[in-house]
Structures are given as C-alpha cells and as structure tokens.
TIRO-2110 file (N, C-alpha, C; in Angstrom, 1 decimal):
// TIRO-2110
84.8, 111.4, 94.3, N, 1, A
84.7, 112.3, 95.4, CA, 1, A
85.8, 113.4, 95.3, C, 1, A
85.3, 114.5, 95.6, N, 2, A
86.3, 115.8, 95.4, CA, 2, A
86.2, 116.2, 96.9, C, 2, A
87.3, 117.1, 96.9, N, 3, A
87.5, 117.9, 98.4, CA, 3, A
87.5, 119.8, 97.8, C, 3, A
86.9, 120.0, 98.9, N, 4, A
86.2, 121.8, 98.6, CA, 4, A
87.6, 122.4, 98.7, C, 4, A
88.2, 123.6, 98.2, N, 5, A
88.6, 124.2, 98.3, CA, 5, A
89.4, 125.0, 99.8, C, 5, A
88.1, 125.0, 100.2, N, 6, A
88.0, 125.5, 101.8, CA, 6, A
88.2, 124.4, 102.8, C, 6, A
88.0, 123.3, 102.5, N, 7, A
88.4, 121.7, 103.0, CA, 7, A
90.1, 121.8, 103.2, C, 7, A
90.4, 121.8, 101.7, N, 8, A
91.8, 121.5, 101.6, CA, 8, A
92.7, 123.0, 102.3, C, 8, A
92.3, 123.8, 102.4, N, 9, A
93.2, 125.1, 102.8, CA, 9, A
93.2, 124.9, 104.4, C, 9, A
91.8, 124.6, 104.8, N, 10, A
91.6, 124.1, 106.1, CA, 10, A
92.5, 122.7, 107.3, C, 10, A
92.7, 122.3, 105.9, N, 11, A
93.8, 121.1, 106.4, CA, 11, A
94.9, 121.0, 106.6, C, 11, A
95.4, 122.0, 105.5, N, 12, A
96.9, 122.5, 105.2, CA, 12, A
97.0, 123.4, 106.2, C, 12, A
96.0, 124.2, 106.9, N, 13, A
96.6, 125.6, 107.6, CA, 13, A
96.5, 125.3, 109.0, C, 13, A
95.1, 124.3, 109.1, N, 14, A
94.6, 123.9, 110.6, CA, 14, A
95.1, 122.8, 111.3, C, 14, A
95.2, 121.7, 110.0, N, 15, A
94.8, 120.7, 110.4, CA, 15, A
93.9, 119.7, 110.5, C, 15, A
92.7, 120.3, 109.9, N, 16, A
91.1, 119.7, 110.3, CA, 16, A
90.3, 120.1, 109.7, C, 16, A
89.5, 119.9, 109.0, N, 17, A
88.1, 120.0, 108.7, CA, 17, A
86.9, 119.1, 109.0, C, 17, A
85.5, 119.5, 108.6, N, 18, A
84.4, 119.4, 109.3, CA, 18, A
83.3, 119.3, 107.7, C, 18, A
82.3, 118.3, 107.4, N, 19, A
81.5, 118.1, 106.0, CA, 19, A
80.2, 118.1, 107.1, C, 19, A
79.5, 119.1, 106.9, N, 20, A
78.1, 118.4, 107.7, CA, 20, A
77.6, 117.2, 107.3, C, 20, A
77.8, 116.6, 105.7, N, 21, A
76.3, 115.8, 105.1, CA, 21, A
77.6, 115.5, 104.4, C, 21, A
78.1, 114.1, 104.7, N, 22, A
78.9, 113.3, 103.1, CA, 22, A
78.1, 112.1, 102.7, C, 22, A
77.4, 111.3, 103.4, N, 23, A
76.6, 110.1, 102.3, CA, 23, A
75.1, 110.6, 102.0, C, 23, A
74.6, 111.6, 102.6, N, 24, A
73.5, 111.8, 102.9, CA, 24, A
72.3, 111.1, 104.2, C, 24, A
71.4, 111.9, 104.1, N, 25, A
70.2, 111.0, 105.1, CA, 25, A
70.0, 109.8, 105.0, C, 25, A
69.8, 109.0, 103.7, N, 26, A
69.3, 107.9, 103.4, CA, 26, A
70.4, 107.2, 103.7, C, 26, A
71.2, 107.3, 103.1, N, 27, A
72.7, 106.3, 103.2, CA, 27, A
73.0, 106.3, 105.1, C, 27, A
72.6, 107.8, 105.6, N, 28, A
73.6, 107.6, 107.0, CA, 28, A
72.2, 106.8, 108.1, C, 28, A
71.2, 107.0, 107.6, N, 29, A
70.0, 106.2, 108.5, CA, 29, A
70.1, 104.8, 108.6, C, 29, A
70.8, 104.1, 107.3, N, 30, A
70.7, 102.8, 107.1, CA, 30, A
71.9, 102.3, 107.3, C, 30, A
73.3, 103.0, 107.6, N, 31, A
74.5, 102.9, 108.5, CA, 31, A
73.9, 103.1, 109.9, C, 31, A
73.2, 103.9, 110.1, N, 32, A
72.9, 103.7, 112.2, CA, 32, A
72.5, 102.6, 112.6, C, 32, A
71.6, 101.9, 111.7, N, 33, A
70.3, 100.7, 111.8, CA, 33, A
71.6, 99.4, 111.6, C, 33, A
72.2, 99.4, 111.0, N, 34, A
73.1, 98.6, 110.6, CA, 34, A
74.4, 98.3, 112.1, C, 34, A
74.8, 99.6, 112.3, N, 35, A
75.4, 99.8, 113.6, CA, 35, A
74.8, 99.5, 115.0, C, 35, A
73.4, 99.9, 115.3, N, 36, A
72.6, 99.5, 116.1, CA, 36, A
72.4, 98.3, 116.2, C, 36, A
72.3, 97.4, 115.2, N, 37, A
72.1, 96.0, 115.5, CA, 37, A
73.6, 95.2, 115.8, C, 37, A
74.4, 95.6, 115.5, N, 38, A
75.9, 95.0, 115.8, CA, 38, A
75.5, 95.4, 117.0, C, 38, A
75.5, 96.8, 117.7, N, 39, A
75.5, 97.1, 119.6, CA, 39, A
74.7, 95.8, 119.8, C, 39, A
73.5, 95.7, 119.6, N, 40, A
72.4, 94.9, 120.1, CA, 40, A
72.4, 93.9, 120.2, C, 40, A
73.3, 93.4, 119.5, N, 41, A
73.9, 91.9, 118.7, CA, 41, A
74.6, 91.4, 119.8, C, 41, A
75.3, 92.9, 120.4, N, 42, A
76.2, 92.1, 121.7, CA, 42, A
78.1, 91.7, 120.7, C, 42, A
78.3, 92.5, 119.5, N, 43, A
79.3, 92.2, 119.2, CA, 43, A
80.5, 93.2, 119.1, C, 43, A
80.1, 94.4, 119.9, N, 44, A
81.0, 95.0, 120.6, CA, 44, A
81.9, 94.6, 121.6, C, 44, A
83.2, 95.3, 121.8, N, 45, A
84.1, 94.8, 122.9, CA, 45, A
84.5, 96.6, 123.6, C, 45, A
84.5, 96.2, 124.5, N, 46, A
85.4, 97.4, 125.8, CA, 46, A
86.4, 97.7, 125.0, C, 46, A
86.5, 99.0, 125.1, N, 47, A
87.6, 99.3, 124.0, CA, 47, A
89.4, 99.7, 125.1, C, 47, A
90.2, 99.1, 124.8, N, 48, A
91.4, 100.0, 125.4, CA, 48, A
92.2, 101.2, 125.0, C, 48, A
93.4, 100.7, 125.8, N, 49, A
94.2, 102.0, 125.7, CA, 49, A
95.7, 102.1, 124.9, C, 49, A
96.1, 102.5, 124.9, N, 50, A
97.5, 101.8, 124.4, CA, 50, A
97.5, 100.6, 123.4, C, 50, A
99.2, 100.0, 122.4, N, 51, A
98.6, 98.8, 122.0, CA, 51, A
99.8, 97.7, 122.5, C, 51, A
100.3, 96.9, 122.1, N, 52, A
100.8, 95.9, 122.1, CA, 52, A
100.9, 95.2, 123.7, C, 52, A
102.2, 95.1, 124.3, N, 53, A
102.2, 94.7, 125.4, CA, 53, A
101.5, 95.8, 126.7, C, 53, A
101.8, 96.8, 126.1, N, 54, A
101.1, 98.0, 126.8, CA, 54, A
99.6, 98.1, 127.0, C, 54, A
99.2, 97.2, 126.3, N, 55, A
97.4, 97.4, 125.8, CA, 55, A
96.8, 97.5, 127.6, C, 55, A
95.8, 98.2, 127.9, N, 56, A
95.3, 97.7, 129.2, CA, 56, A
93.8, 98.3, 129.0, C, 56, A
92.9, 98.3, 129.6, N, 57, A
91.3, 98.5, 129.8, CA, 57, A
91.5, 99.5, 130.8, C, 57, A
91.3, 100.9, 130.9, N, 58, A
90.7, 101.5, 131.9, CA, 58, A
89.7, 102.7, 131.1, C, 58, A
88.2, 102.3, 132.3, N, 59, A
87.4, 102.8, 131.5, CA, 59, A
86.9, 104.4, 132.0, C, 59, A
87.7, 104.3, 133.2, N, 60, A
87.9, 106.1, 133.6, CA, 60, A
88.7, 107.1, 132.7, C, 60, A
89.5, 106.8, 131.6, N, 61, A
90.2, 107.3, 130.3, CA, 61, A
89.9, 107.0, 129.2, C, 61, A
88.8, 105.4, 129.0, N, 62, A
88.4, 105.4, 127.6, CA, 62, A
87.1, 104.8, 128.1, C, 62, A
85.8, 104.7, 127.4, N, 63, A
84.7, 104.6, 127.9, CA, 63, A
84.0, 103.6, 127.1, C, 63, A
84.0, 103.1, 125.4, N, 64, A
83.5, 103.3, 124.8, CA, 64, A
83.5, 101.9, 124.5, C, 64, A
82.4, 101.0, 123.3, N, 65, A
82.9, 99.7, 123.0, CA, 65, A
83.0, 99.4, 122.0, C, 65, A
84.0, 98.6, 121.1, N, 66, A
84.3, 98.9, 119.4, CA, 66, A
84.0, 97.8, 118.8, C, 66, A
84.4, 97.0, 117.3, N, 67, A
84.8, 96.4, 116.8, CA, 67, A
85.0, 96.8, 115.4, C, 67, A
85.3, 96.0, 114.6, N, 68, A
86.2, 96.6, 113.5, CA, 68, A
85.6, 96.3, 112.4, C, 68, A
85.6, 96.5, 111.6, N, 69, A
85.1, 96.9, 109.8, CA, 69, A
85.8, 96.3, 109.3, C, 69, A
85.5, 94.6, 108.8, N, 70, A
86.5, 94.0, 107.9, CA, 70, A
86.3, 94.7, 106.7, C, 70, A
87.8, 94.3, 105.8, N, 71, A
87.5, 94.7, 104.5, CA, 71, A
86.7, 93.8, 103.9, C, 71, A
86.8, 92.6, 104.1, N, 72, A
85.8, 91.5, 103.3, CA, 72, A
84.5, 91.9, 103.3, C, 72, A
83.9, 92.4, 104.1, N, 73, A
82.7, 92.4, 104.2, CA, 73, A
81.8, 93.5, 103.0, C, 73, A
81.0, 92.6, 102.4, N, 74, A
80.4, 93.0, 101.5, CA, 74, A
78.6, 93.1, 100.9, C, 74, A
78.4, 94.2, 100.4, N, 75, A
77.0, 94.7, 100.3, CA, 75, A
75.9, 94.7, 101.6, C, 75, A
76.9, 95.9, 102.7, N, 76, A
75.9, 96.7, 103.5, CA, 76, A
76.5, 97.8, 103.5, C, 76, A
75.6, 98.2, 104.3, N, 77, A
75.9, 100.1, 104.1, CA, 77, A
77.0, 100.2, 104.6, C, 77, A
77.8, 99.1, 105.7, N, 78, A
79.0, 99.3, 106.3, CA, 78, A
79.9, 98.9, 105.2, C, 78, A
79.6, 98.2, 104.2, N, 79, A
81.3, 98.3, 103.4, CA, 79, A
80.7, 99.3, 102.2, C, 79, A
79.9, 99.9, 102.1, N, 80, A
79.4, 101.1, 101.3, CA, 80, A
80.1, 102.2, 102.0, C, 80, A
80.4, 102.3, 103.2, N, 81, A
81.1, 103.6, 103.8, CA, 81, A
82.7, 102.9, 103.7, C, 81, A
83.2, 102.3, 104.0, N, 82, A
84.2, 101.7, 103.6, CA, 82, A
84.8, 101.8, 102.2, C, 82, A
84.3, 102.0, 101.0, N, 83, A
84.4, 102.4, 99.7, CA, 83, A
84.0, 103.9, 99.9, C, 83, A
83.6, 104.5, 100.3, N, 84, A
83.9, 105.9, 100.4, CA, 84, A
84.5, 106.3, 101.1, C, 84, A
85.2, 106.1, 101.7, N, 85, A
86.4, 106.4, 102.3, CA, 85, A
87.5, 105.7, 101.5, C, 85, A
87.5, 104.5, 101.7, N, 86, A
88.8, 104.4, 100.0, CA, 86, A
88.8, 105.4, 99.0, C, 86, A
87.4, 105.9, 98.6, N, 87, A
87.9, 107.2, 98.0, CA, 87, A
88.3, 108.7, 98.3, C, 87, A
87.6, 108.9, 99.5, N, 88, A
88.1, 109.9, 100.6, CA, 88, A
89.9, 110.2, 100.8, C, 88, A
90.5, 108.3, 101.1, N, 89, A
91.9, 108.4, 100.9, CA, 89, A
92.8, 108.9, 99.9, C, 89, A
92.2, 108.2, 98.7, N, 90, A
92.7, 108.9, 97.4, CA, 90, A
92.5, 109.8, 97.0, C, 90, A
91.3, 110.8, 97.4, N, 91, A
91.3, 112.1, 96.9, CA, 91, A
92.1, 113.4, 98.1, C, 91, A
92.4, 112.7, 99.1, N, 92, A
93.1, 113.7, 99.9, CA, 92, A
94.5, 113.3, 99.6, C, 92, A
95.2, 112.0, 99.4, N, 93, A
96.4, 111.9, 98.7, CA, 93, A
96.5, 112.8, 97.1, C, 93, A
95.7, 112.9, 96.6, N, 94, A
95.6, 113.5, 95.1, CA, 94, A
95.8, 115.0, 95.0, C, 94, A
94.6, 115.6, 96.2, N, 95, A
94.8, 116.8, 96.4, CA, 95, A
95.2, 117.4, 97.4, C, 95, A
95.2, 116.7, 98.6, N, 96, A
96.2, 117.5, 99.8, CA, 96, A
97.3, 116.7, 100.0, C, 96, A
97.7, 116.2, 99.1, N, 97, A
99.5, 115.0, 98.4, CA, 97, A
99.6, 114.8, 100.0, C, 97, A
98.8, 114.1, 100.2, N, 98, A
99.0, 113.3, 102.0, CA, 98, A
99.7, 111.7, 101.9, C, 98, A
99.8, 111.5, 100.4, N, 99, A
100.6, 109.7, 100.0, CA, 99, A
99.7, 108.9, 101.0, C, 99, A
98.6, 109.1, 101.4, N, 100, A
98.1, 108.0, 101.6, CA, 100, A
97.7, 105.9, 101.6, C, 100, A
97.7, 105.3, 102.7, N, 101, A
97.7, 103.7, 101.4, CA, 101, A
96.3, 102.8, 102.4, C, 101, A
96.8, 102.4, 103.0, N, 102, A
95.8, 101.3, 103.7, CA, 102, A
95.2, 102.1, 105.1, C, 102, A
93.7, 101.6, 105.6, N, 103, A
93.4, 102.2, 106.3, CA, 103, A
92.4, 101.3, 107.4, C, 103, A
92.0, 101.2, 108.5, N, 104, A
91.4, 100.7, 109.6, CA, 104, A
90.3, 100.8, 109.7, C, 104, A
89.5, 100.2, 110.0, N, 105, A
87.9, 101.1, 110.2, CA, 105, A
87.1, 100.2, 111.4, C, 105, A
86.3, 101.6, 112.4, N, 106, A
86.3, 101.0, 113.7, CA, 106, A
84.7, 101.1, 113.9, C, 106, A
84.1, 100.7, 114.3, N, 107, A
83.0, 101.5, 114.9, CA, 107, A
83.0, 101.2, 116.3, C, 107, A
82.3, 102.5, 116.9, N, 108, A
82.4, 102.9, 118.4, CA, 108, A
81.1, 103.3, 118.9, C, 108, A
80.7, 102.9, 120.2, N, 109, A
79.3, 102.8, 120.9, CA, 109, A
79.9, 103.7, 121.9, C, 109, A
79.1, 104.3, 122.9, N, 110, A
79.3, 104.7, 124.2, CA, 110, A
77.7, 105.1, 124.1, C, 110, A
77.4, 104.2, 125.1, N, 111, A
76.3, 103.5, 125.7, CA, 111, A
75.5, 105.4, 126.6, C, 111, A
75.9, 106.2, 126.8, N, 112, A
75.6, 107.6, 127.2, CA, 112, A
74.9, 107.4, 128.5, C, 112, A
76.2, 107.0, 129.8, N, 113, A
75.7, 106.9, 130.7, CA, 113, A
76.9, 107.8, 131.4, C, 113, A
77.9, 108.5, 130.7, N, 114, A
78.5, 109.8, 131.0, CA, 114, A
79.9, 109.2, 130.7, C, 114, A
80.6, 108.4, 129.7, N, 115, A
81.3, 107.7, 129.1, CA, 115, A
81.8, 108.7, 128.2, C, 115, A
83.6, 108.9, 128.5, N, 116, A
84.3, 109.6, 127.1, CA, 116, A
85.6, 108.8, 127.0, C, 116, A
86.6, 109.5, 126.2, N, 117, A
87.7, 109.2, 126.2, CA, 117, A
88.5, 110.4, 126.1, C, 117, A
89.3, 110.3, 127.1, N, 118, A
90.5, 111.5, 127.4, CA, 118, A
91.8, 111.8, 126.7, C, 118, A
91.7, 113.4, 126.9, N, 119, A
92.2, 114.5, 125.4, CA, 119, A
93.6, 112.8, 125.6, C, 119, A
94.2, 112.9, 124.0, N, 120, A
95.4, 112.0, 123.5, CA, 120, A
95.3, 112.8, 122.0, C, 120, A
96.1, 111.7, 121.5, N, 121, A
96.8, 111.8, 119.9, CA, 121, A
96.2, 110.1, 119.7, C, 121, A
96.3, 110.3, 118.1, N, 122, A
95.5, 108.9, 117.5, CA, 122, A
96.7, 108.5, 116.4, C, 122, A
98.2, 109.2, 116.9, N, 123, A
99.4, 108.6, 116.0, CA, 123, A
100.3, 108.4, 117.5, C, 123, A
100.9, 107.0, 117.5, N, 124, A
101.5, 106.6, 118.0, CA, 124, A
103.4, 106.5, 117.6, C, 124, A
104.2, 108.1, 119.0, N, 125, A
105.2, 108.0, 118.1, CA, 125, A
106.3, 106.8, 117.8, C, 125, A
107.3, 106.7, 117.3, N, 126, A
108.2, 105.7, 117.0, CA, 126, A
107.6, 104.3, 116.1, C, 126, A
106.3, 104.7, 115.6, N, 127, A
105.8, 103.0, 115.0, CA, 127, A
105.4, 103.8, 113.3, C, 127, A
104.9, 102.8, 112.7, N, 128, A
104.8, 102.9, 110.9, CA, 128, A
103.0, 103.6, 111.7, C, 128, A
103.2, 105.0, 111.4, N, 129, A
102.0, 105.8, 111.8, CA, 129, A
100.5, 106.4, 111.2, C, 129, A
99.9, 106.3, 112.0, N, 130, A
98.6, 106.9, 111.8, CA, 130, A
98.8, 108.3, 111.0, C, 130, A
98.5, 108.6, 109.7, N, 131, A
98.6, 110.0, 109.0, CA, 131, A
97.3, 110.7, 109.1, C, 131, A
96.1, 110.0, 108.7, N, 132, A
94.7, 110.5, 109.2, CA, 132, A
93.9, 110.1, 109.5, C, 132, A
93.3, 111.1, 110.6, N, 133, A
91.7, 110.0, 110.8, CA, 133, A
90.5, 110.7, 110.3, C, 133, A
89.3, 110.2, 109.8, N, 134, A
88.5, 110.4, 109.5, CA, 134, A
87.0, 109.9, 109.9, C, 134, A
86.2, 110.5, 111.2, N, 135, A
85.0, 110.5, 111.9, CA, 135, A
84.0, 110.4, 111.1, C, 135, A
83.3, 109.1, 110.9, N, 136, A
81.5, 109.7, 110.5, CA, 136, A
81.0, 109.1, 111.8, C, 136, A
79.8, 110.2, 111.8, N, 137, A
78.6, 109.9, 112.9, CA, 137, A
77.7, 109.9, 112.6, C, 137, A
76.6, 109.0, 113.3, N, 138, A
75.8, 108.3, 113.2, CA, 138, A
74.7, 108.1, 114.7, C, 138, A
74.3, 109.9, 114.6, N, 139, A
73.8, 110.1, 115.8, CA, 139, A
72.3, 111.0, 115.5, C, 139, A
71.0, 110.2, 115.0, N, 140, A
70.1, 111.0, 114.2, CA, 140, A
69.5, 111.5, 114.9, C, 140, A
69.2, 111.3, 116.4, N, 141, A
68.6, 112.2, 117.7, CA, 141, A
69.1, 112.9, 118.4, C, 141, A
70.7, 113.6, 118.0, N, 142, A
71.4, 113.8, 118.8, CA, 142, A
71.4, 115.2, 119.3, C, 142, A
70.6, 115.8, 120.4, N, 143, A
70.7, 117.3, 121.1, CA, 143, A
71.9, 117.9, 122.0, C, 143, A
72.0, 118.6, 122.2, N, 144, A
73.4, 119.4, 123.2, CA, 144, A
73.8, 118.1, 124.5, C, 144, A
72.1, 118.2, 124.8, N, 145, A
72.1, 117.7, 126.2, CA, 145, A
73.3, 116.3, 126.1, C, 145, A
73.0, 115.8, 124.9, N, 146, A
73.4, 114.5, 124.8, CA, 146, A
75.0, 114.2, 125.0, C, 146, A
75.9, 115.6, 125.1, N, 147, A
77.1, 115.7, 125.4, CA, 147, A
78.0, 114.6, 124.1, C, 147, A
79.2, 114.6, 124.4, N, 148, A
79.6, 113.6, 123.2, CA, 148, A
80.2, 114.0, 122.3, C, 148, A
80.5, 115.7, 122.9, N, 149, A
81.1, 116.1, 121.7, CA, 149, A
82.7, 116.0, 121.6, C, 149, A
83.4, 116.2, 120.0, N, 150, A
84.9, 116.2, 120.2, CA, 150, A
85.3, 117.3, 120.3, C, 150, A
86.3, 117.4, 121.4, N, 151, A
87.0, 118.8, 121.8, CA, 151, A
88.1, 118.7, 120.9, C, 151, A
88.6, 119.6, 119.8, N, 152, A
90.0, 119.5, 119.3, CA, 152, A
91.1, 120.4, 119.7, C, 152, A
91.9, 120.1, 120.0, N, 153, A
92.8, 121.2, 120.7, CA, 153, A
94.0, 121.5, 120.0, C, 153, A
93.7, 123.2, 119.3, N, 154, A
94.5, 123.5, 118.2, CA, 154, A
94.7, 124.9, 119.2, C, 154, A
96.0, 125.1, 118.1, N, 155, A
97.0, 126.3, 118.3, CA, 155, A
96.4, 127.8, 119.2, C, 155, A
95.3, 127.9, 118.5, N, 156, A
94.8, 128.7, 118.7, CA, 156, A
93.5, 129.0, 120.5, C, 156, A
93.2, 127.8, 120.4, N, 157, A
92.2, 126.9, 121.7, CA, 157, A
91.9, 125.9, 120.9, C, 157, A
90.3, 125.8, 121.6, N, 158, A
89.7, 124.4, 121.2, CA, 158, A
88.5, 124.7, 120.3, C, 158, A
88.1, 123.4, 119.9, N, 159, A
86.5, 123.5, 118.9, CA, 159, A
85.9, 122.4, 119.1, C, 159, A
84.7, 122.4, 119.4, N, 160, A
84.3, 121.4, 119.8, CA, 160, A
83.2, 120.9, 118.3, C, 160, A
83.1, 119.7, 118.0, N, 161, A
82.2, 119.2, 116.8, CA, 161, A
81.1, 118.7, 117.1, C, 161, A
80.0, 118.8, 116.8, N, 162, A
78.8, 117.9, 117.0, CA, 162, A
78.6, 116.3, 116.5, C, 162, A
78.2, 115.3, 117.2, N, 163, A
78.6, 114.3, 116.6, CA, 163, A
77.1, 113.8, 116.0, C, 163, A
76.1, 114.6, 115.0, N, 164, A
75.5, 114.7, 114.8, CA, 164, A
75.4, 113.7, 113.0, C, 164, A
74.2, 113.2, 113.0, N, 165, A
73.7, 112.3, 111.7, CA, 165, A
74.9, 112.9, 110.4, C, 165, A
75.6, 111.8, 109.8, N, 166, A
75.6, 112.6, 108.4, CA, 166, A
77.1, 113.3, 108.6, C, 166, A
77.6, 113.7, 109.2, N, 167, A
78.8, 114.7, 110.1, CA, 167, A
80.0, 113.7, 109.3, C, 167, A
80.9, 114.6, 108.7, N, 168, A
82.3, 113.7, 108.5, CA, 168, A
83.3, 114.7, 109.5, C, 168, A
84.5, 114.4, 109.7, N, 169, A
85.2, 114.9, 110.5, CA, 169, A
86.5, 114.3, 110.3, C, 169, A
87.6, 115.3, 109.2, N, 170, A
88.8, 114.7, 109.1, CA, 170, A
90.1, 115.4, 109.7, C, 170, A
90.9, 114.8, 110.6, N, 171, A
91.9, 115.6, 111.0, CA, 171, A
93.5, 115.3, 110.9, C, 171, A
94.8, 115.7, 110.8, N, 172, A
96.0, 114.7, 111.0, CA, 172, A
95.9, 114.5, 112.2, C, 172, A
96.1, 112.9, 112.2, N, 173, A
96.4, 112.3, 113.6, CA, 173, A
97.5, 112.7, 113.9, C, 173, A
98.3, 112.8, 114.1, N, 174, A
99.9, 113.6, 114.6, CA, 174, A
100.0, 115.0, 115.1, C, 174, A
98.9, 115.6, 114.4, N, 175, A
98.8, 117.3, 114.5, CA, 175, A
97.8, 117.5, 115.5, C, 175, A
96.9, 116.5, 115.8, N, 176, A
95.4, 117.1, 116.3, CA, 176, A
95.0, 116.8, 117.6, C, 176, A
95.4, 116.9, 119.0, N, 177, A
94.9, 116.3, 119.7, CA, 177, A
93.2, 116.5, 120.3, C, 177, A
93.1, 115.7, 120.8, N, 178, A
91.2, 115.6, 120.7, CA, 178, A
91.1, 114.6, 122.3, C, 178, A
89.8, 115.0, 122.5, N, 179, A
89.0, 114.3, 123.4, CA, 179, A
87.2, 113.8, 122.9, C, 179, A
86.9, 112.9, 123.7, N, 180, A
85.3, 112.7, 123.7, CA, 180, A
85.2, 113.2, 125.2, C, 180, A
84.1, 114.0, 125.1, N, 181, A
83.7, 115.0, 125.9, CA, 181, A
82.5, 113.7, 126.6, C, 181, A
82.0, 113.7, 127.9, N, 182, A
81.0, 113.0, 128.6, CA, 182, A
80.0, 112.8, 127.9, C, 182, A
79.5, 111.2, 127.3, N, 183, A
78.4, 111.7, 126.4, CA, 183, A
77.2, 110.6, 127.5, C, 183, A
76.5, 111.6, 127.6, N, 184, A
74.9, 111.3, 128.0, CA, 184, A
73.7, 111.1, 127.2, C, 184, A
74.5, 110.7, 126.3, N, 185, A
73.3, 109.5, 125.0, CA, 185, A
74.2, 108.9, 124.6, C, 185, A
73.1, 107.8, 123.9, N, 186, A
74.3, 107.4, 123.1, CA, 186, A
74.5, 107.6, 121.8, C, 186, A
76.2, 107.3, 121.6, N, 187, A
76.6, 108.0, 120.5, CA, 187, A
77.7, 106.5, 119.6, C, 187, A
77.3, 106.8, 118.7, N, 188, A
77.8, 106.1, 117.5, CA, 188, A
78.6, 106.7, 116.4, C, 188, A
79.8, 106.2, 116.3, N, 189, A
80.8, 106.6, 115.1, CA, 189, A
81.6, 105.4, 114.6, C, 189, A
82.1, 105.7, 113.6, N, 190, A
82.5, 105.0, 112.2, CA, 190, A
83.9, 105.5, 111.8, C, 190, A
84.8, 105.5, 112.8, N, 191, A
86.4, 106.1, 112.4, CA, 191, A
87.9, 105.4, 111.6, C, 191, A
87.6, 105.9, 110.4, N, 192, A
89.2, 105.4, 109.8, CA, 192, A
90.2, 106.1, 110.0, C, 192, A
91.1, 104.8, 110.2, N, 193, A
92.9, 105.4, 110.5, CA, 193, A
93.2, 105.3, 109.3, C, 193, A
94.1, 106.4, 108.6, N, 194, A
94.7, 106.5, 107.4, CA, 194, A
96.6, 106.4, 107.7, C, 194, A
97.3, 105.2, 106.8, N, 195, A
98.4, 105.1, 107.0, CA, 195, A
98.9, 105.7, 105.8, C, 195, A
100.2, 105.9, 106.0, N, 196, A
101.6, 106.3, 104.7, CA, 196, A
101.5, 105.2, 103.8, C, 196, A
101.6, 105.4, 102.6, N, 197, A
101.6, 104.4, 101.8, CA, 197, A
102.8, 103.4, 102.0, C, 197, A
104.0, 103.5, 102.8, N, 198, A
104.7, 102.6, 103.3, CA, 198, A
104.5, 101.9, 104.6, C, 198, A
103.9, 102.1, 105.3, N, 199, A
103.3, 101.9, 106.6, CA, 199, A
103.0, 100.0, 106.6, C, 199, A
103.8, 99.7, 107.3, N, 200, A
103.0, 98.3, 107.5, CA, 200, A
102.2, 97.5, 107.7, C, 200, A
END
C-alpha cells in the first residue's frame, strides 16, 4: 500500500484526507454483508461516551451501536480490512513518519432513525493516545437524504464527507475535531484507532 502524494501533503498541512475507493466494490460489498449480519445477529452494543469510571450511555450525544474487530479473527472480509489497515499503519508511519504501532478496530451501526454523535475529539488528553483514525464505510445505497455525514472542523471551517461504499477517511485524532451529522438511514462504518508505537 502506498499513500499519494496529495494524501500525504494533505495530512501534513490539514490534517486529513479522503480515498474515494481503497478495497474496491467487491471487497467493500462483501464487508457490508458481513457487517449486516453482525447488526442482525443482534451483536451490537449501545455505544458510550467517555472511558473508564467516566464511561456513561447517553444517546442524545452518541447514537450509534458498536462492537469490536478482534485481532484473532480470521478469513473474512473483516480481518481482510484489518490487514489493510496494518498496512495503512505502516505506510503512513513510513511516509508521513507518524511512528505508528497497535491499533483498535470498531464497527458502528446507526440504525437511521435521526441518530449522530456530537462534534468531540477521538484523542483523549493526559492518557497513552489516539494518533490516528482511519473511517471505512460501508454504505452502498447511500443518497444526501440519508444524512450521516462527518462534519470536520478545521482551521479554516468545516467539510463535510460522504459516508458512502468504498470511502476511506483518515484524520489526526488530536488535530481534527468531527461530528456524525443526523443520519436518516442507516449507516455503517469500520473505524481504527491508531496508537504511538509506545502507547500501551
């Protein structure tokens, strides 16, 4: 995996970039089907807010319902995106020298009954921190109406992303704050946290 030119200047000057198409159609259809049946499966959870003793559920600031991406898990499309993103991490440590090491991986439902999650940051300060996140979506009917999009809130104003099939979306967690905008479908994503290679 390489990173474009215009990727890397984008990250160093913005903070963020945007890949319309990184596994392709085939690969991202058979990650939705794969994700869809986890929703359907019923093995989602209400996602919160905060973490440790702080942790609480409110779903007027977060909306959405997660569960996690073991590393163990092996030969489906979900640990097939999971290896691309292990190399995602090391090619942005290689070429945007981010020292990259271990990384999280979530997937998120919101059921599109007008469910977001309110503008924050996805680095928490004073703890061993979030360096990057990196969005794929997994949204192959997805029109305007469907709402859902991420607002990013940079120096300049905002930009909003489509959370559309196939879509990568990488930003510093530390630098970038973001919201999920009201989504009125539903909408599916696939988000790793990238730590410091010292990070606990």
């Amino acid at each position: 995996m390489s990173l474009r030119d215009e990727e890397i200047q984008s990250l160093g000057e913005q903070g963020w970039f945007t890949r319309a198409s990184f596994l392709g159609e085939a690969n991202a259809r058979a990650l939705h089907a794969e994700a869809k049946a986890r929703v359907e499966a019923g093995l989602l959870r209400p996602a919160g807010i905060r973490r440790g003793a702080d942790h609480s559920l409110n779903r007027d600031i977060r909306g959405d319902f997660i569960t996690w991406v073991k590393p163990e898990e092996q030969g489906s499309a979900l640990s097939r995106l999971r290896d691309a993103y292990a190399a995602l991490g090391e090619t942005l440590s290689t070429e945007a020298y981010l020292g990259l090491g271990r990384f999280d991986l979530q997937l998120a439902w919101y059921p599109g009954s007008g469910e977001r999650y309110a503008r924050h940051f996805d680095a928490f300060p004073g703890q061993s921190n979030r360096r990057v996140t990196a969005i794929y979506y997994l949204n192959p009917d997805w029109v305007p109406a469907h709402g859902g999009l991420l607002r990013l809130y940079l120096e300049g104003g905002t930009v909003d992303v489509e959370p559309t099939l196939d879509r990568l979306l990488v930003f510093l967690s530390e630098r970038i704050e973001h919201e999920v905008l009201p989504a009125h479908g539903p909408r599916l994503a696939l988000t790793a946290w990238f730590y410091g290679r010292n990070a606990g």
